[in-house]
C-alpha positions in Angstrom: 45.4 69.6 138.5 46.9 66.6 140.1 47.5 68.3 143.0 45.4 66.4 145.9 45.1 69.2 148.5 45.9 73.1 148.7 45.5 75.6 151.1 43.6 78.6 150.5 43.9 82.1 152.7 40.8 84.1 152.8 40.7 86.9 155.2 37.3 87.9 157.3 36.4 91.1 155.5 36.7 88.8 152.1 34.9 86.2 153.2 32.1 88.4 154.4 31.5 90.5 151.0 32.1 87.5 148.6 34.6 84.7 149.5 31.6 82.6 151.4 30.7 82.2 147.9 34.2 80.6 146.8 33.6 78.2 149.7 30.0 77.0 148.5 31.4 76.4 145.0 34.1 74.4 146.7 31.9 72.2 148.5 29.6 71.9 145.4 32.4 70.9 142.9 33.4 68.6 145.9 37.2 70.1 146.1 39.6 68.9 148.6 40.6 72.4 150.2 41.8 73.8 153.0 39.9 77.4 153.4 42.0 79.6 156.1 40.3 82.0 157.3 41.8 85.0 159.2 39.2 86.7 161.6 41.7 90.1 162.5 38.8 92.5 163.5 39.7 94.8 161.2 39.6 95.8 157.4 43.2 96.1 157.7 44.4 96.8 153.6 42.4 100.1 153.9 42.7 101.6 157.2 41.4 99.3 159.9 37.9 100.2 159.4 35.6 98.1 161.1 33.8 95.4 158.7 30.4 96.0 157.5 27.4 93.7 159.3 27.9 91.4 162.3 30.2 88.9 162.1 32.6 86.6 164.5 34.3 83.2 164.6 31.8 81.9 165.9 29.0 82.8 163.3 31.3 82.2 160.4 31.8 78.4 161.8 28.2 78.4 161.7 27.8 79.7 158.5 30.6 77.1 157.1 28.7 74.2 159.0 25.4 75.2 156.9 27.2 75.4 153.7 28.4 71.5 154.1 32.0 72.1 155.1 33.3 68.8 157.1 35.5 69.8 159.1 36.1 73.2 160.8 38.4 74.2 163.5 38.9 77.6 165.6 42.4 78.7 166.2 42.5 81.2 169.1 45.2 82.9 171.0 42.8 82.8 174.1 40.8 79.5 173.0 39.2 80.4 176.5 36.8 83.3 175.5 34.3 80.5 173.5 32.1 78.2 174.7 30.5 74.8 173.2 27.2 76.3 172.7 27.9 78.9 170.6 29.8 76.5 167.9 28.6 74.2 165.9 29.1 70.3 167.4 32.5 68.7 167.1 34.1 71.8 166.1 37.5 72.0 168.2 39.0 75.3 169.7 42.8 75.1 169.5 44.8 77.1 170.6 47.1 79.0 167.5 49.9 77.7 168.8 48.7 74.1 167.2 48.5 75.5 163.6 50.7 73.5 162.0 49.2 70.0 163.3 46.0 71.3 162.7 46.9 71.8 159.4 48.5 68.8 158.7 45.3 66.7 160.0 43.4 68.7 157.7 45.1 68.2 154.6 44.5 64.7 154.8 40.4 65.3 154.8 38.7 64.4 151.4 36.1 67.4 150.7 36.2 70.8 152.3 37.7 72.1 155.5 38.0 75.2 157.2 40.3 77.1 160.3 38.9 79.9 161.4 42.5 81.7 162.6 40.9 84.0 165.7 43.4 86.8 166.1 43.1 90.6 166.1 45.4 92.8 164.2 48.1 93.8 166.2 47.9 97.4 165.0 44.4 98.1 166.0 45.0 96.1 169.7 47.5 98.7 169.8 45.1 101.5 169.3 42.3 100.2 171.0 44.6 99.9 173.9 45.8 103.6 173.4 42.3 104.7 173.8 41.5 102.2 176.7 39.1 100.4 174.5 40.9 96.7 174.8 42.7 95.4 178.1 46.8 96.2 178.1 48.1 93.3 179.4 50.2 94.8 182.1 53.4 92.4 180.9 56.5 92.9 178.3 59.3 91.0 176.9 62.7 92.2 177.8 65.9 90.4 176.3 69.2 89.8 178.5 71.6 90.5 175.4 74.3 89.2 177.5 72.6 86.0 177.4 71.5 86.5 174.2 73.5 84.5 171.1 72.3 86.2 168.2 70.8 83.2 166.5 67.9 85.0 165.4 65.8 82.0 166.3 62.7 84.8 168.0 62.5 85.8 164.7 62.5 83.1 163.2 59.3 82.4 165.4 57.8 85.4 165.4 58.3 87.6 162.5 58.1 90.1 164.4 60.0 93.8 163.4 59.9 94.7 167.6 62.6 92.4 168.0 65.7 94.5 167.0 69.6 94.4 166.6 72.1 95.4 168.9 75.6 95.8 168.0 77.3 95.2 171.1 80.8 94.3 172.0 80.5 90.4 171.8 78.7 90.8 168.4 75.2 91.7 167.3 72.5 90.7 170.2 68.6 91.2 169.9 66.7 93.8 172.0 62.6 94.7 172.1 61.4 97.9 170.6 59.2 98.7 173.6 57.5 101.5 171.7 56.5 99.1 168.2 55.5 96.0 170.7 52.4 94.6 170.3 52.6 92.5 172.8 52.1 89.2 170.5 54.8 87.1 173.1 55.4 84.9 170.5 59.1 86.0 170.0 58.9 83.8 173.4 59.4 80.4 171.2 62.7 81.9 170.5 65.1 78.9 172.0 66.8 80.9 173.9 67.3 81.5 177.9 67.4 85.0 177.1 64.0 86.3 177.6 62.5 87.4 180.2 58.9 89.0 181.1 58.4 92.1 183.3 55.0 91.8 184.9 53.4 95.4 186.3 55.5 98.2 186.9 55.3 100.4 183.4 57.9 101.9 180.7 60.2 104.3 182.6 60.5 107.7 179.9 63.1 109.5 180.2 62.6 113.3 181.1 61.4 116.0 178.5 63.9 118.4 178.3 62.8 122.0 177.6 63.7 124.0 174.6 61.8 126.9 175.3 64.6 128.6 176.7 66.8 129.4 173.4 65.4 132.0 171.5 64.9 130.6 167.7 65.0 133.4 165.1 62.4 133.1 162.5 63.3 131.0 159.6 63.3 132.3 155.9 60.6 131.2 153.6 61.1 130.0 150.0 59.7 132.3 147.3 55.8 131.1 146.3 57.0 132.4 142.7 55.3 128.8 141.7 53.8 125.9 143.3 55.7 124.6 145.9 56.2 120.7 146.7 57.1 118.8 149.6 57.2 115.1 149.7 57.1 113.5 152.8 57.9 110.0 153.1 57.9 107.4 156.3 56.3 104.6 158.1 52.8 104.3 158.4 51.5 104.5 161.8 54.5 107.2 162.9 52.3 110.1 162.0 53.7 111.1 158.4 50.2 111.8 157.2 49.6 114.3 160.4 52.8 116.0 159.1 50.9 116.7 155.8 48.1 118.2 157.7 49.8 120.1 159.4 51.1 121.5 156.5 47.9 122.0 154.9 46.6 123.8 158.2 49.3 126.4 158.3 48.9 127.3 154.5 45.6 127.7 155.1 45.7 129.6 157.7 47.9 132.0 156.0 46.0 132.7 153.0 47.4 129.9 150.6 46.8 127.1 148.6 47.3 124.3 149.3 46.9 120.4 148.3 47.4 117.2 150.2 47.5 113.4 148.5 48.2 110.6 151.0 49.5 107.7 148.9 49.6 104.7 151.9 51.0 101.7 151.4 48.7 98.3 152.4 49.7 98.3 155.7 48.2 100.5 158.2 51.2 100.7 160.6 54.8 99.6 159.4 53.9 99.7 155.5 55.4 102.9 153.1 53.4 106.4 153.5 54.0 109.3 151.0 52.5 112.2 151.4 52.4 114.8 148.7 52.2 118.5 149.9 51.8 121.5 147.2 51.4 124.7 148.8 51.0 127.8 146.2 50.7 131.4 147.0 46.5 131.0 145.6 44.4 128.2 146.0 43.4 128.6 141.7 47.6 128.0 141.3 47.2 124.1 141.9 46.2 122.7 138.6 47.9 118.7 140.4 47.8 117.1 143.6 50.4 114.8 143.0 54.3 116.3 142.9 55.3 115.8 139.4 58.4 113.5 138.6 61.4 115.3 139.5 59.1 118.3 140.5 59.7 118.2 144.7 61.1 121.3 146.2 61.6 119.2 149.0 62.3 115.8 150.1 61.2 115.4 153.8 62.4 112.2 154.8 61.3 110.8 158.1 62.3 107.1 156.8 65.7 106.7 155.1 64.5 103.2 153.5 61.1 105.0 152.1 63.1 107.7 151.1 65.5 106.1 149.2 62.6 104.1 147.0 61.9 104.9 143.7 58.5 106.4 144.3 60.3 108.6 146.4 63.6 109.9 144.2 62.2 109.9 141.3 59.9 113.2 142.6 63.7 114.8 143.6 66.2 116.3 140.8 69.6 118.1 141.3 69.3 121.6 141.6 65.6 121.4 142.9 65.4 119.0 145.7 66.8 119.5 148.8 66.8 117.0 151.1 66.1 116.1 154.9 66.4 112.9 155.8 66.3 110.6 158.7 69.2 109.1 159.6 67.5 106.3 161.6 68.0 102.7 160.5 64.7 100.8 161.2 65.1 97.4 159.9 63.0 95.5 157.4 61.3 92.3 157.3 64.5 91.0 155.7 66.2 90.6 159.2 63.5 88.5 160.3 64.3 85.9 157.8 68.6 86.6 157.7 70.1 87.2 161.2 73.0 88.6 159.7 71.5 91.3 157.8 73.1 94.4 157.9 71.0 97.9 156.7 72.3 99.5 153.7 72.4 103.3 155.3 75.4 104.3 153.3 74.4 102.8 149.9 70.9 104.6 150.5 72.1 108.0 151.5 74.7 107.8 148.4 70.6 106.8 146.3 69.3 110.1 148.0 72.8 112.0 147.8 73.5 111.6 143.9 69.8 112.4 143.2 69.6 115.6 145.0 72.8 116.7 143.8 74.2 116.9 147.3 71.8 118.9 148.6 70.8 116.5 151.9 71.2 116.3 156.0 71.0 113.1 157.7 70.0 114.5 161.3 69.4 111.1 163.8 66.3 112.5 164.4 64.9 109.3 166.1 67.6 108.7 168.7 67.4 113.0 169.7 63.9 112.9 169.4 63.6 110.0 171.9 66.9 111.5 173.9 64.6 114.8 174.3 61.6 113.7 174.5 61.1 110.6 175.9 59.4 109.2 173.0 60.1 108.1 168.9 56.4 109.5 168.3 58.4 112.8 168.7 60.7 112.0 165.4 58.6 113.8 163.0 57.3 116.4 164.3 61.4 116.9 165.3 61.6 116.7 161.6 59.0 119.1 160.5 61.2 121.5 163.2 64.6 121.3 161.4 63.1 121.3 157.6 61.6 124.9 158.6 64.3 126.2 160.1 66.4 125.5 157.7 63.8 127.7 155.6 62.6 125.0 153.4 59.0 125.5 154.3 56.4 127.9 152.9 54.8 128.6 155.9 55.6 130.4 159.4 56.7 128.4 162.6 54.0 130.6 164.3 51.4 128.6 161.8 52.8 125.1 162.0 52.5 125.6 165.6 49.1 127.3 165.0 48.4 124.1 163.3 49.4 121.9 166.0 47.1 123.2 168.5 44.2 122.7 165.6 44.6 119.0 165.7 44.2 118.5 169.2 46.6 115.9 170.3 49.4 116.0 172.5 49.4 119.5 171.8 52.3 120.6 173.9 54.5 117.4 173.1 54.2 118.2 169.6 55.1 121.8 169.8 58.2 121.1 172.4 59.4 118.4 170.1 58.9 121.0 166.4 61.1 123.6 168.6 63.8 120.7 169.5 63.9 120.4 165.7 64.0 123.8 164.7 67.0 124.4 167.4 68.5 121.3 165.5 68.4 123.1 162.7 70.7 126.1 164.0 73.0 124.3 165.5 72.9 120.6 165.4 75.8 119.6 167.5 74.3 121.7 170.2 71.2 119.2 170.3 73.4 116.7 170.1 75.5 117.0 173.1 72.4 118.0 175.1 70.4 114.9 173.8 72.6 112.5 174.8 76.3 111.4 175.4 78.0 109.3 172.6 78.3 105.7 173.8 81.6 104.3 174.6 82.9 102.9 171.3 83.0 99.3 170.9 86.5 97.4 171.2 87.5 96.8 167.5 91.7 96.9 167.2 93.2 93.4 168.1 94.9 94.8 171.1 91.4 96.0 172.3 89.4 93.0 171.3 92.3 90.7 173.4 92.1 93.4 176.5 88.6 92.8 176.4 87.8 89.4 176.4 90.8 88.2 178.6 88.5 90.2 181.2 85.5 88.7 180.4 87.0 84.8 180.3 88.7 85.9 183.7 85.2 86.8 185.1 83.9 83.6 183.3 86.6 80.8 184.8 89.5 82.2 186.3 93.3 84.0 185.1 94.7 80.7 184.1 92.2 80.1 181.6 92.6 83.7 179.7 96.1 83.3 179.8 95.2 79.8 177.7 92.8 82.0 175.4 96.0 84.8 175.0 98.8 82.2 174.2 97.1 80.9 171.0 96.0 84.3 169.7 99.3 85.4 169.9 100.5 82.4 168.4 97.9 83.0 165.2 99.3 87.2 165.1 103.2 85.7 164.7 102.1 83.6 162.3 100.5 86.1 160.2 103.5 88.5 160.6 106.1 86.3 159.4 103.7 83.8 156.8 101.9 86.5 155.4 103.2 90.1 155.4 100.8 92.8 154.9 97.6 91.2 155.1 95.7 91.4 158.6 92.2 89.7 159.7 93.3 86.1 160.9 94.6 86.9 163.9 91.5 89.0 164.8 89.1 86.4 163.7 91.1 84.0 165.9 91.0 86.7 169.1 87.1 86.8 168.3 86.1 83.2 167.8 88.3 81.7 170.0 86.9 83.4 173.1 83.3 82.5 171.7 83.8 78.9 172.0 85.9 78.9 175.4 82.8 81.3 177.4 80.0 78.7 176.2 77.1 79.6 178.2 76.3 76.2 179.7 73.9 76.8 183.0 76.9 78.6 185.4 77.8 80.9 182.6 73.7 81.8 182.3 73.4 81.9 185.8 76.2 84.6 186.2 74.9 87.0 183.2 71.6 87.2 185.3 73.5 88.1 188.2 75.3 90.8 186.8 75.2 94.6 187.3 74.5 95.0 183.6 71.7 93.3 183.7 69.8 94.7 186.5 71.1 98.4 185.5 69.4 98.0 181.9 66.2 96.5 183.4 65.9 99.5 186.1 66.6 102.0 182.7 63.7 100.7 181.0 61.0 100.0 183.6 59.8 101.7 187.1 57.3 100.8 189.7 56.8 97.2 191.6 57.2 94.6 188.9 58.4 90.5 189.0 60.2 88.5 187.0 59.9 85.4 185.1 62.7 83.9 183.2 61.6 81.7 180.2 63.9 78.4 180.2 64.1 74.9 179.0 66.4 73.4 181.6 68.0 70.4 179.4 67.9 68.1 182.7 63.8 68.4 183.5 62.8 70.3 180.7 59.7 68.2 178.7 59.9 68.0 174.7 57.3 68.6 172.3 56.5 65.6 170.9 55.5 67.2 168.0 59.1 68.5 167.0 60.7 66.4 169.6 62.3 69.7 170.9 62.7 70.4 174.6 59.6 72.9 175.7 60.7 76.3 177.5 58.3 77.2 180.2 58.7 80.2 182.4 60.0 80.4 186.4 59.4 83.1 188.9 61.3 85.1 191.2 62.7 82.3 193.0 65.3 81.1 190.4 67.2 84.8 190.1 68.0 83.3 193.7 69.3 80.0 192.3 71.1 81.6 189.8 73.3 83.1 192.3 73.8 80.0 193.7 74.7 78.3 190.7 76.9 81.3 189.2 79.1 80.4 192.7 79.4 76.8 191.2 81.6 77.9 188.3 84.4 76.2 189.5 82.7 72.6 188.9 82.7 73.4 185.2 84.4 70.7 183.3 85.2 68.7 186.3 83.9 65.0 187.8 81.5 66.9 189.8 80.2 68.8 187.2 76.4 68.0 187.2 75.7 69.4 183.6 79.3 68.5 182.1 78.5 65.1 181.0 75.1 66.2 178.6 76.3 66.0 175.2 75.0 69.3 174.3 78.5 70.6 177.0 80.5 67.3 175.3 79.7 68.7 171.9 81.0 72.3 172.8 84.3 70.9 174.5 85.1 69.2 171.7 84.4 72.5 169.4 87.2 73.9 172.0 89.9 70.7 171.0 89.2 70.7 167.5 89.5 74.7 167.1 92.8 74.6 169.1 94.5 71.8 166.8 92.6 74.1 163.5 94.7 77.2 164.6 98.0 74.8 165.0 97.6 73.5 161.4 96.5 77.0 160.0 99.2 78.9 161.6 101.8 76.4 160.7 100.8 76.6 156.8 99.5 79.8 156.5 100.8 82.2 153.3 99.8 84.8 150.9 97.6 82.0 149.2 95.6 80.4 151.3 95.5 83.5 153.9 91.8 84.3 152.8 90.7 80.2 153.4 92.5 80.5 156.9 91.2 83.6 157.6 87.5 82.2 156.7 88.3 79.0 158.9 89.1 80.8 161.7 86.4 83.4 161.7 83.5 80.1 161.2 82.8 79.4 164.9 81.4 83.3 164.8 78.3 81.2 162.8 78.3 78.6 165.2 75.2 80.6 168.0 72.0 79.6 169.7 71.2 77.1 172.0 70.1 73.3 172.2 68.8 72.3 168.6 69.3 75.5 167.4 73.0 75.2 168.1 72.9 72.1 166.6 72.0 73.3 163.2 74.4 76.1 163.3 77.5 73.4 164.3 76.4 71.0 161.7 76.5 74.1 159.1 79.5 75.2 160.1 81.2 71.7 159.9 79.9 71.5 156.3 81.9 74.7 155.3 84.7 74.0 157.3 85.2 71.0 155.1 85.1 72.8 151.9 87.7 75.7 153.6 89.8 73.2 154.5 90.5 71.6 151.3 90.6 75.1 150.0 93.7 76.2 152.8 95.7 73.0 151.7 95.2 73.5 148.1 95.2 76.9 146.9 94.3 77.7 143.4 97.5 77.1 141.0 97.3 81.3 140.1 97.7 82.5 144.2 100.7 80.0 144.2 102.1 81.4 141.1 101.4 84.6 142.4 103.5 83.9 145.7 
C-alpha cells in the first residue's frame, strides 16, 4: 500500500482478548498506524457484560509503552480523574474534546501510536445510575425551540438520537428526550443560543392516572388447536425482551408450552430486538423456537420502524397475522446526519398493512402511555394490555398480571399501565380523551399562516413593520391569481419565508424569546424543585474563537443574564438604527441585505410569474426556509442557498421550450 498512515479502531474488550497482539505485530513490522482504542467499560456488542480480567486506561497505556508504541495519548471526558504517576512518562491526558488535533498530530508520527479514547458507554452510565451505582450528575439540557433555528447543527455534534424534532408553528425545532438522555452534553457544541442547562431540581412526571376503576371484562383467547406465535418487535433497552417473559411466565403458569428466542440486535439499548414467543397447549407440541416465515399469529409491534423490517414481515401473512403496532415515530440515526428528515410512518404502516392483509391497529401507545403514566417505560407493557384484550393472546390477564408480580419490578406500574392498555383495547377513544387533550393544530391555510405571523413580527418590531411583511404577501397571492390560475404554493412559500428573514434573531430578538411566557411555562412543565439556569452563548462582540476552527467559542452564563435579557428585549426599538450597538456586525449586515434582496426577488417573480416557470418561482421563494442557524452555521446555509438560487433563477427566466408550448 502506498498509503502513508491509517487509523485503526480497536475497542477495550478486543484489545484485551487478542488485539494487543495486532499492535505488537504493528510495531514489529514497523507500520505507521494510528491504534484507537475505545475504553467504554463495557462489552457492549453482547450485553454490557463486564470484561474479563483487570484492565483500565491506565494499564493499557502501560501495556502499549512496554510493547514499543511511541507515542500514546489518553482522551478523557474528565482528564481530571488520572494522575502522572499512574501513566507512563510523557503520555498527555486530553480532554476528548481535542480528538481531532490529537489525531491530526498523530498521523504525522513515523512508527506506531496509540489514543486511548476514556469514555463509558452511555447505556450502562445509564443503568449504573438507575441502580445508584455511578454519580447522576444532577444537570440536563433543555432546548428553547423558540430560539431554536432548526439547523440541526447539535446533531451534527453529537449524534445523539435524545435530541428530537418538533414540528411547531414556525417549522420543525429540536427538543431533548429527557427519558433517552444520557447526559453526554455534547449536543452543547451545537452553535446555537438555544440551549440551556437546568442544574438541581429533577424531572417533574406527570400524575398516574388510575384505571382500576372500569371494570375490564375478560378477553377471549385464541384456540391452542396448534402452536401459537407471537412476534414481538421494538427497541432494545425499552423492555421488549421482559414482554417475552412475561409471556413465557403466564403460559407456564397455566399449564402450557411454551418457547422464547430473543434475537437482539448489536446494540444493547437503541439497536432492533425480536422476540419470538410460541406458546402451545403442551410443552412436547414445540418442535421450533423460532416463528416460521409467514408462521406469526401475531405481530406485536412496540416499534413501527422494527416492525416494518423484513425480519419482522416476513414472519406475518394475510389471513394469519394480525397486527398491533405502535404508532410512535422514534427517529433514526438518519436525522442526525439530514435535519430535514421526515419519518416514513405512512409508507411503513402501508409495509405492515398490505402484509397482514389489513388486519392491524396503530394505537399511540407511547404518547398515552406517557399521558397515563408518567413515563414511556410504560409503552409496552400498555401494549401487551391492548394485544390481550383484543383476545390475541393465549394466556389470561389474571396470568400476565400473575407474571408481572413474578419479575419483581415496578410491580404495580406495570400492572396499572397492562390495564391502561387493555381499557385501550375496548374503547380506544375513551383513553384517548382521558390521556390527554389534542394540541391546538398548527396554522397551515395562507389566511392562518398571515394571521399568525403578523402577530408574531408585531410582538417582534412594531404594527408598521407587519403591515410591510402583509403588503408583499398579498402582492405575491394577486399575482398567482391572475399569472397562474389553479396552481397554489407561491404565495404561501412567500407568507412563510418572508417572515423568517424579517424576525432574524439578532441579540434583542433572543433576548425577548427568553423572556417570554412560553418559555418559562415549558420549563416549569418539565422540571420541579429549586434549580438555576445557565444559558450557553457565544456573544459575537466578546465571545473568543477556537483557534483551531477559527469559530467563536460558546461558553455558559448564570442566572444574572435572564436579567439582562430583559433589559435588552426593551431595546428592540434600536434595531436597525444609528444606535444600534449590534447592527453594524456583518453577521446583522448580511441578514438585512437577505431582507433587500428577497423583497426585489418577489417583485421580479411576481411580475413574470406563469404556468411555466410557477414551480422555479415557487422554489425561489420557498429557499430562505434553508437559510437557519446561527454565526458560521448560517453562513454555510446562506452560501448554499445563494448557489441554488442562481440555478432557479435562470430556470424562472427560461422555462423549458415544452411548459411554454404547453402555456
Amino acid at each position: 500500500s502506498k498509503t502513508k498512515h491509517v487509523f485503526q479502531n480497536m475497542g477495550d474488550g478486543t484489545y484485551l482478548h487478542s488485539g494487543s497482539l495486532a499492535i505488537r505485530a504493528a510495531v514489529a513490522a514497523g507500520t505507521t498506524i494510528t491504534f484507537k482504542i475505545l475504553y467504554n467499560d463495557a462489552v457492549a456488542m453482547t450485553g454490557g457484560q463486564p470484561m474479563d480480567g483487570p484492565l483500565s486506561p491506565a494499564i493499557i497505556a502501560r501495556q502499549l509503552a512496554a510493547e514499543g508504541v511511541k507515542r500514546i495519548a489518553v482522551l478523557s471526558e474528565a482528564p481530571e480523574r488520572y494522575t502522572e504517576s499512574e501513566l507512563p512518562a510523557g503520555t498527555p491526558v486530553r480532554h476528548r474534546d481535542d480528538l481531532d488535533q490529537v489525531q491530526k498530530e498523530f498521523r504525522e508520527v513515523e512508527g506506531v501510536t496509540a489514543i486511548v479514547y476514556d469514555q463509558t458507554c452511555a447505556a450502562e452510565k445509564r443503568r449504573r445510575r438507575k441502580r445508584g451505582l455511578m454519580e447522576d450528575p444532577p444537570r440536563r439540557v433543555f432546548i428553547n425551540q423558540e430560539v431554536c433555528e432548526g439547523c440541526g447543527d447539535c446533531g451534527t455534534q453529537s449524534n445523539c438520537l435524545s435530541v428530537t424534532p418538533v414540528e411547531t408553528a414556525f417549522g420543525r425545532k429540536r427538543a431533548i428526550d429527557q427519558s433517552s438522555c444520557n447526559k453526554d452534553f455534547s449536543c452543547l457544541k451545537g452553535f446555537c443560543p438555544s440551549f440551556v442547562t437546568v442544574e438541581g431540581g429533577k424531572l417533574r412526571k406527570p400524575k398516574p392516572v388510575a384505571a382500576d376503576e372500569v371494570a375490564l371484562p375478560e378477553p377471549t383467547q385464541p384456540a391452542l388447536d396448534r402452536p401459537y406465535g407471537i412476534l414481538v418487535t421494538g427497541i432494545g433497552g425499552t423492555g421488549v425482551v421482559t414482554i417475552g417473559q412475561l409471556l413465557g411466565m403466564a403460559a407456564h403458569l397455566e399449564g402450557k408450552g411454551c418457547s422464547v428466542m430473543d434475537m437482539t440486535g448489536l446494540a444493547q439499548k437503541g439497536g432492533a430486538v425480536l422476540s419470538h414467543v410460541r406458546i402451545a397447549a403442551r410443552p412436547d407440541q414445540l418442535n421450533a423456537v423460532r416463528i416460521g416465515t409467514g408462521a406469526a399469529d401475531v405481530l406485536l409491534g412496540c416499534d413501527l420502524v422494527v416492525s416494518a423490517s423484513i425480519d419482522a414481515l416476513s414472519r406475518s401473512a394475510p389471513k394469519r397475522t394480525t397486527a398491533i403496532v405502535n404508532a410512535q415515530e422514534t427517529i433514526t440515526g438518519d436525522f442526525t446526519r439530514n435535519p430535514d428528515w421526515d419519518f416514513p410512518a405512512s409508507k411503513l404502516q402501508a409495509m405492515i398493512s398490505e402484509t397482514v392483509g389489513g388486519a392491524v391497529d396503530f394505537p399511540d401507545a407511547t404518547r398515552l402511555a406517557t399521558a397515563l403514566m408518567g413515563d414511556a417505560i410504560a409503552t409496552n407493557p400498555f401494549m401487551l394490555g391492548f394485544a390481550c384484550q383484543r383476545g390475541l393472546l393465549p394466556v389470561s390477564a389474571a396470568a400476565i398480571e400473575r407474571a408481572i408480580e413474578l419479575n419483581g419490578v415496578a410491580i404495580e406500574f406495570n400492572k396499572r399501565a397492562f390495564r391502561w392498555g387493555r381499557r385501550a383495547g375496548i374503547d380506544l377513544a375513551a383513553v384517548e380523551r382521558i390521556a390527554a387533550p389534542a394540541p391546538a393544530p398548527l396554522p397551515k391555510t395562507l389566511e392562518e399562516i398571515v394571521a399568525h405571523r403578523r402577530r408574531h413580527l408585531t410582538e417582534y418590531q412594531d404594527a408598521a413593520y407587519a403591515d410591510r411583511y402583509q403588503a408583499l404577501v398579498d402582492r405575491a397571492a394577486a399575482a398567482e391569481r391572475t399569472r397562474a390560475p389553479g396552481l397554489s404554493g407561491f404565495a404561501l412559500a412567500v407568507a412563510k419565508s418572508y417572515a423568517k428573514l424579517l424576525a432574524y434573531k439578532d441579540e434583542y430578538e433572543v433576548a425577548r424569546l427568553y423572556n417570554a411566557a412560553s418559555f418559562a411555562d415549558r420549563l416549569a412543565q418539565q422540571f420541579e424543585g429549586d434549580f438555576t439556569l445557565k444559558v450557553h452563548l457565544a456573544p459575537p462582540l466578546w465571545a473568543q474563537r477556537d483557534p483551531a476552527t477559527g469559530h467563536l467559542k460558546k461558553r455558559a452564563y448564570g442566572g444574572w443574564v435572564m436579567r439582562a435579557f430583559g433589559i435588552l428585549a426593551r431595546l428592540k426599538g434600536l434595531r436597525g438604527t444609528a444606535f444600534d450597538p449590534f447592527g453594524h456586525s456583518a453577521e446583522r449586515r448580511e441578514e438585512r441585505r437577505l431582507i433587500a434582496e428577497y423583497e426585489a426577488l418577489i417583485a421580479e417573480l411576481c411580475a413574470g410569474i406563469s404556468p411555466a416557470n410557477h414551480a422555479a418561482a415557487l422554489a425561489l421563494a420557498a429557499l430562505p426556509e434553508t437559510i437557519r442557524g446561527y454565526g458560521h452555521v448560517k453562513s454555510a446555509s446562506i452560501a448554499a442557498a445563494a448557489m441554488r438560487r442562481t440555478e432557479l433563477i435562470a430556470a424562472f427566466r427560461n422555462p423549458p421550450a415544452q411548459s411554454q408550448a404547453a402555456q
